[in-house]
C-alpha positions in Angstrom: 33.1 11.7 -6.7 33.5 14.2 -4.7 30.5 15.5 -2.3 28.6 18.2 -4.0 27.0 20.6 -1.4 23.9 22.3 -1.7 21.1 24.1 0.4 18.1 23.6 1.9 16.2 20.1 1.1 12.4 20.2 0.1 10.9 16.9 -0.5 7.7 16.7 -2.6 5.5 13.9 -3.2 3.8 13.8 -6.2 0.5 12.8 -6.8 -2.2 12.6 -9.2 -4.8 10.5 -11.3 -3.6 8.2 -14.1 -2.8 9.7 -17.0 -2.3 13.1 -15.4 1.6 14.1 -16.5 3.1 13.0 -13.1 6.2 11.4 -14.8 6.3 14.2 -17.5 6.1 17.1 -15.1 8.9 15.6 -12.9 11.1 14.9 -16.7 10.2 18.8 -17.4 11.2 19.7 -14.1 14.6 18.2 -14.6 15.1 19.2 -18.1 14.9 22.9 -17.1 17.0 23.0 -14.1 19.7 22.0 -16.8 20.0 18.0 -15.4 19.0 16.4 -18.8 19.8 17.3 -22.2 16.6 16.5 -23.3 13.7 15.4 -22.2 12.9 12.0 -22.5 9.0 10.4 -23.7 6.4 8.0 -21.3 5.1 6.7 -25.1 9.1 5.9 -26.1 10.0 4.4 -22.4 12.7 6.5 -21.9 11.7 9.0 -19.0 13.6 9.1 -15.6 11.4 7.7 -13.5 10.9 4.4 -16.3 13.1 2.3 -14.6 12.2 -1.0 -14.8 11.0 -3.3 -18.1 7.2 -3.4 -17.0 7.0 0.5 -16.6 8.4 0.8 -20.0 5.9 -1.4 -21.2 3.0 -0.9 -20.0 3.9 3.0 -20.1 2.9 3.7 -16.8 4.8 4.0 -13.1 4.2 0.9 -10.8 6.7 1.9 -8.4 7.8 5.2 -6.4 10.7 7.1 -7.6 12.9 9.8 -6.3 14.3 12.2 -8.4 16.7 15.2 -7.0 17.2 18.7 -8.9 18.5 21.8 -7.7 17.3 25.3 -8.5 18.4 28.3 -6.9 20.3 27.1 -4.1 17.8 24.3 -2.5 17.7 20.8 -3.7 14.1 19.5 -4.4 13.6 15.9 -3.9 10.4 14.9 -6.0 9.0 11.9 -5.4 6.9 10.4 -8.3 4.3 8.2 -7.4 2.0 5.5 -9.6 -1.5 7.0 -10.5 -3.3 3.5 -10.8 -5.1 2.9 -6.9 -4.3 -0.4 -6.4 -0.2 0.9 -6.1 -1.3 3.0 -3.1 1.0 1.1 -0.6 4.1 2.9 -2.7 1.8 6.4 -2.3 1.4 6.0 1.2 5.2 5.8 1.8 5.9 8.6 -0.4 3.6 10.5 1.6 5.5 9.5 4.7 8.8 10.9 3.3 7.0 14.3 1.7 7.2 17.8 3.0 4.4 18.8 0.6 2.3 16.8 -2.0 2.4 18.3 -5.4 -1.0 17.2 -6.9 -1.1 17.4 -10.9 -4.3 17.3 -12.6 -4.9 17.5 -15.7 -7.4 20.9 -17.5 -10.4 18.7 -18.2 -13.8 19.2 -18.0 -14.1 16.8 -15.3 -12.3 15.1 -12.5 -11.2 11.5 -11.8 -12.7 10.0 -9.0 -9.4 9.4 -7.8 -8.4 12.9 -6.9 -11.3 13.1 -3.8 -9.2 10.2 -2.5 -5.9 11.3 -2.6 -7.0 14.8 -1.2 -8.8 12.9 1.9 -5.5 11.0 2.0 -3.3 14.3 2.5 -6.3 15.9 4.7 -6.0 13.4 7.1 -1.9 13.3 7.0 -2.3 17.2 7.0 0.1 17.5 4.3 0.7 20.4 2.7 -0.2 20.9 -1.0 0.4 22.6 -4.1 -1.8 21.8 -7.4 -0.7 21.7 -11.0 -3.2 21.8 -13.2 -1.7 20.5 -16.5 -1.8 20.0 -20.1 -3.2 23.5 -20.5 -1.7 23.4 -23.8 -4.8 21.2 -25.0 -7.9 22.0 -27.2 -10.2 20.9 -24.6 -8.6 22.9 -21.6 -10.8 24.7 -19.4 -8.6 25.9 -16.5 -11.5 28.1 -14.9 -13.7 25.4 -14.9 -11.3 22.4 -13.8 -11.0 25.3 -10.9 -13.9 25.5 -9.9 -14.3 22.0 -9.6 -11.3 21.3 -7.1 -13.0 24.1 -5.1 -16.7 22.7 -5.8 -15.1 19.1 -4.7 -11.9 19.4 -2.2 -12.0 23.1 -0.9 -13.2 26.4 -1.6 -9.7 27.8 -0.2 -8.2 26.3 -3.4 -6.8 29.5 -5.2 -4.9 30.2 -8.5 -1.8 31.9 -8.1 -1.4 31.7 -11.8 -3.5 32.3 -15.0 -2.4 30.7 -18.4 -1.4 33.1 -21.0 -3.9 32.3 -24.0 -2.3 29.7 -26.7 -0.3 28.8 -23.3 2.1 30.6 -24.5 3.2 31.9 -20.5 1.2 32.5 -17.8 0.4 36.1 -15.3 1.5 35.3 -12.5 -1.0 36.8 -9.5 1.5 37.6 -6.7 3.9 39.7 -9.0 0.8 40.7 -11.2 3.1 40.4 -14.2 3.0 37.9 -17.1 5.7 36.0 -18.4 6.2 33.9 -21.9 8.0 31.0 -22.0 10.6 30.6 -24.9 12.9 27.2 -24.5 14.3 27.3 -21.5 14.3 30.7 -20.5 11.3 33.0 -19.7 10.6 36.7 -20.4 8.3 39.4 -18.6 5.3 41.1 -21.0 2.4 42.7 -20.2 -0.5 41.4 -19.1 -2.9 41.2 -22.7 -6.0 44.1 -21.8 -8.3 41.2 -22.7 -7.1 39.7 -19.7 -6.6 43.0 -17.6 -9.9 42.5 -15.7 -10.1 38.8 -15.1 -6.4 38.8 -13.8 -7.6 41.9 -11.1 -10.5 40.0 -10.1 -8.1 36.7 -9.5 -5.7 38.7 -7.9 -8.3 40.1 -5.0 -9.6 37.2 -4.6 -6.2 35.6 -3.9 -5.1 38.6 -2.1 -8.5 38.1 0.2 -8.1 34.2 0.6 -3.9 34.9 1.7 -4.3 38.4 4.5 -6.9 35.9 6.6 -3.7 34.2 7.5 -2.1 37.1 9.7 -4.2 40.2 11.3 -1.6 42.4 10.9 -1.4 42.0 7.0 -5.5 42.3 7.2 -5.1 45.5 8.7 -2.4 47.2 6.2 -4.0 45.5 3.2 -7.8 46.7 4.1 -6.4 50.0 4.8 -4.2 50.5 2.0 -5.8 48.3 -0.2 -2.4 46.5 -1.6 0.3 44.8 -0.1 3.9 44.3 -1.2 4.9 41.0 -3.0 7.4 39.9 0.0 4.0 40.1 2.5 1.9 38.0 0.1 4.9 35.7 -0.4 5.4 35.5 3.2 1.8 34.9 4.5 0.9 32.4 1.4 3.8 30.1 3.1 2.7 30.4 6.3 -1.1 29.7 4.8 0.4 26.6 2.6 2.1 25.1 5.8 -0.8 25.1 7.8 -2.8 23.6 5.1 -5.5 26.4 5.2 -4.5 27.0 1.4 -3.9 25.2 -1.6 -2.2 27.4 -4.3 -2.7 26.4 -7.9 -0.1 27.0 -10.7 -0.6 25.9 -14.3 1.1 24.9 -17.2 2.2 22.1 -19.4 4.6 19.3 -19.2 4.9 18.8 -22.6 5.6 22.8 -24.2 7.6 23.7 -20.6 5.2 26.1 -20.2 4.7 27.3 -16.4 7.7 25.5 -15.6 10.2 27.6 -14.6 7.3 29.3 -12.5 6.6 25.9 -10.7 10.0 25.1 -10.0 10.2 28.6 -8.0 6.8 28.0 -6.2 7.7 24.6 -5.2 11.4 26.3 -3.7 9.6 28.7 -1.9 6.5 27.6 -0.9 7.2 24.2 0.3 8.0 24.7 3.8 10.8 23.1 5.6 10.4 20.4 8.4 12.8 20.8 11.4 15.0 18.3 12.4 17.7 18.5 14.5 21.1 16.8 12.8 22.3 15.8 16.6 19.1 13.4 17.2 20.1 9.3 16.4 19.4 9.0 12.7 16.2 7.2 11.7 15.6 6.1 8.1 12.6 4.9 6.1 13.1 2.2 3.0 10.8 4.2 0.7 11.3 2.4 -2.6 13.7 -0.4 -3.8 14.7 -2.0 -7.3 16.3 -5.3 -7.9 18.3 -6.2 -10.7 20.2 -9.6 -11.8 23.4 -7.6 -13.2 23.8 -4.8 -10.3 21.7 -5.9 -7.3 19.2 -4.4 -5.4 19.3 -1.1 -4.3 16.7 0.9 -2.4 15.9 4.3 -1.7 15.9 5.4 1.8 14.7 8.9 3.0 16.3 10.2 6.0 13.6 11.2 8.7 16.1 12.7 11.2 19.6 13.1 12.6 22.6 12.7 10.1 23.8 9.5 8.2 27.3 8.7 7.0 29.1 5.9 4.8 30.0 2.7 6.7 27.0 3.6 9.5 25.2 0.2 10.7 21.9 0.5 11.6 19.1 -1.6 12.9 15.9 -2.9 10.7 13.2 -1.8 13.1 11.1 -5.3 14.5 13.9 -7.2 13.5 17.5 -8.5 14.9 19.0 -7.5 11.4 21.3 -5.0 11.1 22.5 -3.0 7.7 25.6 -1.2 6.7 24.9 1.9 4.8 27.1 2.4 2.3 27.4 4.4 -0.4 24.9 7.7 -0.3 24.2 8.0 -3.9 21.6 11.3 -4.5 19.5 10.8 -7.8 20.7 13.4 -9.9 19.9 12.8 -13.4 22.9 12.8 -15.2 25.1 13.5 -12.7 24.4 11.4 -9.6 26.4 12.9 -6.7 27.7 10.5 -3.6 27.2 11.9 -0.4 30.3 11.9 2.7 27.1 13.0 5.0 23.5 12.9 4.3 21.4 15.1 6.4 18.2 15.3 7.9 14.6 15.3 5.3 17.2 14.5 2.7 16.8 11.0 0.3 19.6 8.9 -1.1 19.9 5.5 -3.2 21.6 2.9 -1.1 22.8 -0.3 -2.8 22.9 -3.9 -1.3 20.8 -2.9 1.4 18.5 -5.7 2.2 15.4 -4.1 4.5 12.3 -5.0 2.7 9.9 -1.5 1.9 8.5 0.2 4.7 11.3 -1.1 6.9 12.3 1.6 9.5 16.0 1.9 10.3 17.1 3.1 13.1 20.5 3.8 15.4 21.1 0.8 17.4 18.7 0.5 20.6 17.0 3.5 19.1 13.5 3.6 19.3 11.7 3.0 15.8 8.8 5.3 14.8 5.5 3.8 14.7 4.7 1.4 12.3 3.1 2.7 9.0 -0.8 2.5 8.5 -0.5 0.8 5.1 -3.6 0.0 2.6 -4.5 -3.5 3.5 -4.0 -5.9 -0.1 -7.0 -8.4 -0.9 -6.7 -10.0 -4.2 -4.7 -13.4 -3.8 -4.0 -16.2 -6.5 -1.9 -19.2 -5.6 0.9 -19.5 -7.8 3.5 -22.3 -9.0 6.1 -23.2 -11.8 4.6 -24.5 -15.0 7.7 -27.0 -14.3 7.2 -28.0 -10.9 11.2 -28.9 -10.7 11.7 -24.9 -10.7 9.3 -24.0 -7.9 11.9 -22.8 -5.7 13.1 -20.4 -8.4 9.6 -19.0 -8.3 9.8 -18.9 -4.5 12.8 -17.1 -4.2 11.7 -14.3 -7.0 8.3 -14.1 -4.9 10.2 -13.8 -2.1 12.7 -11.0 -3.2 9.6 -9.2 -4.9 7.9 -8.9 -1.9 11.0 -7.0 -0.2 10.7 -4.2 -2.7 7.1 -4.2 -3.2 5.4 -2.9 0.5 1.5 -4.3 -1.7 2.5 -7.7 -1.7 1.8 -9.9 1.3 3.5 -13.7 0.6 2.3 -16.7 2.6 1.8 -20.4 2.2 -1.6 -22.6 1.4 -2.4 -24.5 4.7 -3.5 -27.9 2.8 -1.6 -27.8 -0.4 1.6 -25.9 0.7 1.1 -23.4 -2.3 2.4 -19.9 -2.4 -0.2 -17.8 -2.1 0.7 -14.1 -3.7 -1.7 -11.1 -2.0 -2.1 -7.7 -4.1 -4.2 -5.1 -4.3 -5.9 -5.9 -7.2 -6.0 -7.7 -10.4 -3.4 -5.4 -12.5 -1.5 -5.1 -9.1 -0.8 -8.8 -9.1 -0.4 -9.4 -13.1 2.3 -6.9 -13.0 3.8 -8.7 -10.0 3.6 -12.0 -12.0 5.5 -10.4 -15.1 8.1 -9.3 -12.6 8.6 -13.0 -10.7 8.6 -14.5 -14.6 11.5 -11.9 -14.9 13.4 -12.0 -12.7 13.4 -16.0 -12.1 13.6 -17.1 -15.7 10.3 -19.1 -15.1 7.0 -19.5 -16.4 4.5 -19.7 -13.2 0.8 -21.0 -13.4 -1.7 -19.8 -11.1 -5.3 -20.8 -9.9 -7.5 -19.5 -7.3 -6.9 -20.4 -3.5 -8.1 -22.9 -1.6 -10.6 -21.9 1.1 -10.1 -23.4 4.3 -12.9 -25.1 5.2 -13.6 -27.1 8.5 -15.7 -30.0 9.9 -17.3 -30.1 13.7 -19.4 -33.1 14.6 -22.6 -32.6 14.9 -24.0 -34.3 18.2 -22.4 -36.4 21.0 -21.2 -40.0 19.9 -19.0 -43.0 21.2 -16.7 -45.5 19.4 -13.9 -48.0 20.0 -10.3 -48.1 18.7 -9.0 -51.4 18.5 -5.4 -52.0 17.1 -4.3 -55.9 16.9 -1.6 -56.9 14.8 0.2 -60.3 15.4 3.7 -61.0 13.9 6.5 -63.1 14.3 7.6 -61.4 17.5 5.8 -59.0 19.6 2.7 -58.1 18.0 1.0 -54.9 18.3 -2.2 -54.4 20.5 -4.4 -51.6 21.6 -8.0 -50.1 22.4 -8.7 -47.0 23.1 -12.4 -46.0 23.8 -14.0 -42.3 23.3 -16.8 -40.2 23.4 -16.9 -36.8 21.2 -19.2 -33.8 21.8 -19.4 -30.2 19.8 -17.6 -27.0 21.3 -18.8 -23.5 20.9 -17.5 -22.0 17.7 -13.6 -21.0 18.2 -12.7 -23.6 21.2 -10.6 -25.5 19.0 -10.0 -29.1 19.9 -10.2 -30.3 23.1 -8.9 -33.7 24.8 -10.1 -35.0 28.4 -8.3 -37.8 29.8 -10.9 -39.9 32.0 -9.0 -43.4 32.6 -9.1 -44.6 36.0 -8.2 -48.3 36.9 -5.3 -48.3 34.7 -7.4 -48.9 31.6 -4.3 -47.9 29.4 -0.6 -47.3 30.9 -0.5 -43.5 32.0 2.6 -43.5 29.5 0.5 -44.9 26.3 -2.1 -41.9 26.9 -0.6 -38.8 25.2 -0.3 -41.5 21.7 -3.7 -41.9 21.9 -4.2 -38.3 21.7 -1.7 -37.8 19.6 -3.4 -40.3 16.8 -6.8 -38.5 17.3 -5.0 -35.0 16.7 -3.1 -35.9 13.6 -6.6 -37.8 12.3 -8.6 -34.4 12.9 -5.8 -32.2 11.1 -6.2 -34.5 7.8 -9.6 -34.1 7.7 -13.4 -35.7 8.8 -15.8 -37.6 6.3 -16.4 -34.5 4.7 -12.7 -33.8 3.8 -11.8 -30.8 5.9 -10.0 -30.7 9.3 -12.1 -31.0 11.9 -12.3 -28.8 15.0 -14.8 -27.2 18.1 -15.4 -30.6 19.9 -13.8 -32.2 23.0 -12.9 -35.9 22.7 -12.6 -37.8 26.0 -10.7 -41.1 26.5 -13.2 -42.7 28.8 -11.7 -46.8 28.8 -9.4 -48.6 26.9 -7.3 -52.3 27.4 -4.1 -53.2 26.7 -1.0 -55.8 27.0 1.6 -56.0 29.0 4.0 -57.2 25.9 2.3 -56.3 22.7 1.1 -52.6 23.7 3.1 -49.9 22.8 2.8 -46.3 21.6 2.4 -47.2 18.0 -1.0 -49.6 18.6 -2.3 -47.2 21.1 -1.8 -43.9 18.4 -3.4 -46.5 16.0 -6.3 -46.9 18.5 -6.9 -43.5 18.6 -6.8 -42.6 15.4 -9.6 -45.8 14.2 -11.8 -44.7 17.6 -11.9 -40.8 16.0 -13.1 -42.0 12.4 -15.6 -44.6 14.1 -17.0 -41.3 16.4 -16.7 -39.2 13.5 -19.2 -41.2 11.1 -21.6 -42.3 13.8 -22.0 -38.4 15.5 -21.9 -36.6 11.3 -20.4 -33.5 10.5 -21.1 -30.3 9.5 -19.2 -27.9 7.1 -18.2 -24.8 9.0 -16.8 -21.8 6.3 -14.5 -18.9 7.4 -16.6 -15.5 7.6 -14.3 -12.1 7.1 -14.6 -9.2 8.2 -14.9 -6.2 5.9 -14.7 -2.6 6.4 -14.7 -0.4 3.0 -14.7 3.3 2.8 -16.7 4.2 -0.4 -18.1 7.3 -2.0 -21.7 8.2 -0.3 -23.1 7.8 -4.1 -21.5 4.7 -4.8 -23.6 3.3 -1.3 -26.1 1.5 -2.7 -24.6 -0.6 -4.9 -22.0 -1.5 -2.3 -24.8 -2.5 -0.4 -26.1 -4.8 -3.0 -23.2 -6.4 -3.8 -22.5 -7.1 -0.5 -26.1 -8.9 0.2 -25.3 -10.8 -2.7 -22.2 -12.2 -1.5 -24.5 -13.6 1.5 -23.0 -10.7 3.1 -24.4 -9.4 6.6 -24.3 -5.7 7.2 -22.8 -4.6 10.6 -23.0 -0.9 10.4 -22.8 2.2 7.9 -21.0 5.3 9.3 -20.7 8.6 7.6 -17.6 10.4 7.5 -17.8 14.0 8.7 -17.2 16.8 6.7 -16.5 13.7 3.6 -18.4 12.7 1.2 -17.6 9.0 2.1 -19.5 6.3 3.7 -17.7 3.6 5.7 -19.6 0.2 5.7 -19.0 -3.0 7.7 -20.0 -6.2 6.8 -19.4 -10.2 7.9 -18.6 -11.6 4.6 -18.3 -15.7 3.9 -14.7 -15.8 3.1 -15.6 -17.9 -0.6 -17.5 -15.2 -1.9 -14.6 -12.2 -1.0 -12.1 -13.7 -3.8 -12.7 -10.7 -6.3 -13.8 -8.2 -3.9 -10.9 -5.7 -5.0 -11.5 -5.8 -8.4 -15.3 -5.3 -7.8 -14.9 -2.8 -5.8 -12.9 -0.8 -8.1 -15.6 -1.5 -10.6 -18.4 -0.2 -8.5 -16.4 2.7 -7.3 -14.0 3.8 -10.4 -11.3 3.0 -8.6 -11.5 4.5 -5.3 -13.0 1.8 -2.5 -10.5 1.2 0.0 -10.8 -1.5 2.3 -9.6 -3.6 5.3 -10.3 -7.5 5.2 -9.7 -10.2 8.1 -10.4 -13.6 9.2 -13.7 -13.4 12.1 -15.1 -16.6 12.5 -16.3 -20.1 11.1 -19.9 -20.5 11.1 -21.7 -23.8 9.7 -22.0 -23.9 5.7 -25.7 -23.3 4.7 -27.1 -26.7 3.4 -28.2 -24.6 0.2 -24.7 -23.4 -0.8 -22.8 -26.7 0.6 -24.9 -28.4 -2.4 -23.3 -26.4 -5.0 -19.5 -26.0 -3.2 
């Protein structure tokens, strides 16, 4: 097709709790800038941003989507995001790509916990923000009190710009002080109901007192004259949204239309523009991607700066890869446009481009952008084929999934080889099963992981190896004699070579250690690999004919097991690290549950100016196997956290009785 050209670019993230209207809003949107016929239904599957067969059924987005749509000369890039926590790594790279966050929630009586968090989220990205209070069409609907809430909860500088019209049949809108009823697609002026006359003056000053603070000159006119003219307010309310000193609030309803239109014209002019000079090296970010057996993968790519073209090969940041962009495919709906140039803050669909999500893309010998903070997954399950013959099906889907998913971390079980799949919580990793099952054709099994336990020795001890084997020919002879002694925690495995006299050949020596080495790796009396001690080859014999490598790796190996059973061993088990960010109310259950995992509690740190505590705590690694999904019990689903490998300490004799 031929390129289609258009304005300015706006690209809006948007956000909200599950359940708000994220997906409907951004299907409302589209259906009255005249890109769909009709609009399409979460409950039938068929909305834009259900593209994939586990969003259709479990009615619900798992993964980010862009959709583009063009009203009055500037193209608006909204990005709709999943509302379920445990999808935040696909919100956090939305957020990355977003001018603005548009933040829907819904006109209830009270607020999800989630909507704290994903305001701290944009505070600390200082992202602008517009809210959409939805589903004002409802019984229940208070929009004066789900108002005073945000205020209450986020920010007292959160301020309507709109009031709904009673039966949300329109709405007044505060900056033009008119009202306007929706009918289909088109809107029409009225005036404002006297039943309404007073509230909508009071709004109105209060608005126009919240917006003049953002320019002294405006402060002056206005408190002299008492008014200002719609282009000021317009004016100083975009300068007040792009420094994130105010939040505007418009209203509406994603199922009647209503508000809309309005919404589409706040978000056009409101949403302030990031520079970017088209000249600068382009540098791209892999934002979203979708895989599909029939047409391949193709992923979504939002264009940070410079200017990208067809046939442009750029580098996958941290890697030697390189990718050839080709077709620039802008996501329309129902009329998707190719691109001969895509410019700066703008977002195409790219297919058979390879980067995983979260990949940065740059020019060649470009420098890459820092690499994204990303939520940290910690829910694993180790996974296999039902038919073990068709384990490298699963491997491969596992593999490909965790390209387009930037929540799922893929690694390998140390003792049993086993995929291990990582999420961010339970319904994070059943959906990514469903998808591997999918896409591979194969049914997979999965159990909990292994934890890597280890054995040290427990005091000093020596032992003889002695290999003799007589055959027909040469026969095989060695002896290789040790003593053993615990390390400090962490110092690994250490081996100290103390022949003199030529005891054993210099040449046999580094078989001997070799034996020992490979007899730690496969584990002590206990079953575990064992490590922190130093073994040191203190005598040994050998024969001139029958020696060789093989008897003298033999040696070793029988000296290490004698050692091993006359010093004992102890169970060491690995100790993470945890650090959670929780609501200050939610504390001392955190606390609790933490103490009852035989966790020790490092520190507990306030958050200034946040209602949010962040705890750290030393955690036995056994007992952290359901910490997400407890955590989003304890917390309604808004804990965050950070998990790693510390240290191994020994295994309490209490708990080694019952493990």
């Amino acid at each position: 097709m031929a390129e289609k050209q258009w304005g300015s670019v706006r690209n809006v993230v948007v956000l909200g709790p599950p359940g708000a209207g994220k997906t409907s809003l951004v299907e409302s949107l589209a259906y009255f800038t005249g890109h769909l016929p009709r609009k399409g239904a979460v409950e039938a599957g068929t909305t834009l941003s259900d593209r994939t067969a586990e969003e259709r059924s479990h009615r619900h987005s798992i993964d980010a989507v862009a959709v583009s749509v063009l009203t009055g000369g500037v193209k608006i890039n909204l990005i709709d995001t999943p509302g379920i926590g445990e999808f935040q790594a696909q919100v956090d790279l939305a957020i990355a790509a977003a001018d603005a966050a548009l933040l829907v929630i819904p006109a209830a009586s009270t607020l999800g916990p989630e909507v704290p968090k994903l305001w701290a989220n944009l505070e600390e990205k200082a992202l602008p923000r517009i809210v959409f209070i939805n589903k004002c069409d409802r019984e229940n609907a208070d929009f004066d009190a789900t108002v005073e809430q945000l205020r209450a909860t986020l920010n007292p500088h959160i301020d309507p710009i709109e009031l709904p019209l009673p039966g949300l049949r329109g709405i007044i809108d505060l900056v033009r002080d008119r009202a306007f009823a929706t009918d289909g697609r088109q809107e029409r002026e009225e005036l404002i109901p006297d039943t309404l006359a007073a509230l909508e003056a009071a709004a109105r000053e209060a608005l126009l007192d919240d917006i003049v603070s953002e320019d002294d000159d405006v402060m002056e006119r206005y408190l002299a004259d008492g008014e200002i003219d719609e282009a000021q307010v317009i004016s100083v309310l975009k300068t007040g949204v792009a420094r994130c000193d105010i939040a505007p609030v418009a209203c509406g309803s994603a199922l009647t239309d209503a508000g809309v239109a309005h919404l589409l014209e706040i978000l056009a002019t409101l949403v302030p523009e990031s520079a970017s000079s088209p000249t600068e090296p382009p540098v791209a970010l892999v934002i979203a991607a979708t895989s599909d057996q029939y047409q391949g993968r193709s992923a979504t790519i939002a264009l940070i700066q410079g200017t990208l073209r067809p046939d442009t090969v750029l580098s996958a940041a941290g890697t030697s890869r390189e990718e050839r962009i080709h077709q620039l495919l802008i996501p329309i709906p129902g009329s998707a446009q190719t691109a001969l140039a895509l410019q700066a803050r703008d977002i195409a669909t790219v297919s058979k481009l390879t980067a995983p999500v979260g990949t940065w893309l740059t020019a060649p010998h470009a420098r890459a952008p820092e690499t994204l903070a990303m939520t940290t997954p910690g829910y694993t399950v180790a996974i296999t084929a039902e038919n073990t013959k068709e384990d490298e099906k699963v491997a491969q889907a596992v593999s490909r999934l965790a390209d387009d998913d930037p929540g799922i971390v893929v690694s390998r079980e140390e003792r049993t080889n086993r995929l291990l799949l990582t999420g961010m919580g339970a319904t994070h990793v059943a959906i990514a099963l469903e998808r591997i099952e999918h896409r591979s054709g194969v049914r997979v099994a999965t159990a909990e992981q292994e934890i890597p336990y280890r054995e040290t020795v427990s005091r000093s001890a020596r032992a003889e190896g002695k290999y003799k084997k007589q055959t027909g020919g040469h026969g095989q002879f060695g002896v290789a004699v040790i003593a053993v002694e615990p390390l400090q925690r962490g110092e690994g495995f250490q081996f100290v070579d103390e022949i003199v006299g030529g005891a054993i050949p210099r040449n046999f020596i580094p078989a001997v250690e070799k034996g020992i080495a490979e007899t730690l790796a496969q584990g002590g009396p206990q079953g575990y690999p064992v490590v922190d001690l130093r073994v040191r080859l203190i005598d040994g014999k050998y024969h001139p004919v029958d020696s060789s490598e093989m008897s003298f790796k033999v040696a070793g190996a029988l000296a290490i097991k004698q050692a091993l059973e006359q010093a004992g061993t102890e169970v060491l088990e690995p100790i993470s690290r945890v650090t959670t960010a929780i609501p200050t109310q939610n504390q001392g259950d955190v606390l609790g549950y933490l103490t009852g995992k035989r966790g020790k509690i490092v520190r507990t740190t306030a958050t200034a100016g946040r209602d949010i505590v962040e705890i750290e705590a030393e955690v036995p690694t056994a007992e952290v196997g359901r910490l997400a999904i407890d955590l989003n019990a304890l917390t309604s689903g808004v804990a965050s956290f950070t998990i790693c490998h510390d240290r191994y300490e020994v295994l309490p004799k209490r708990v080694a009785s019952r493990t």
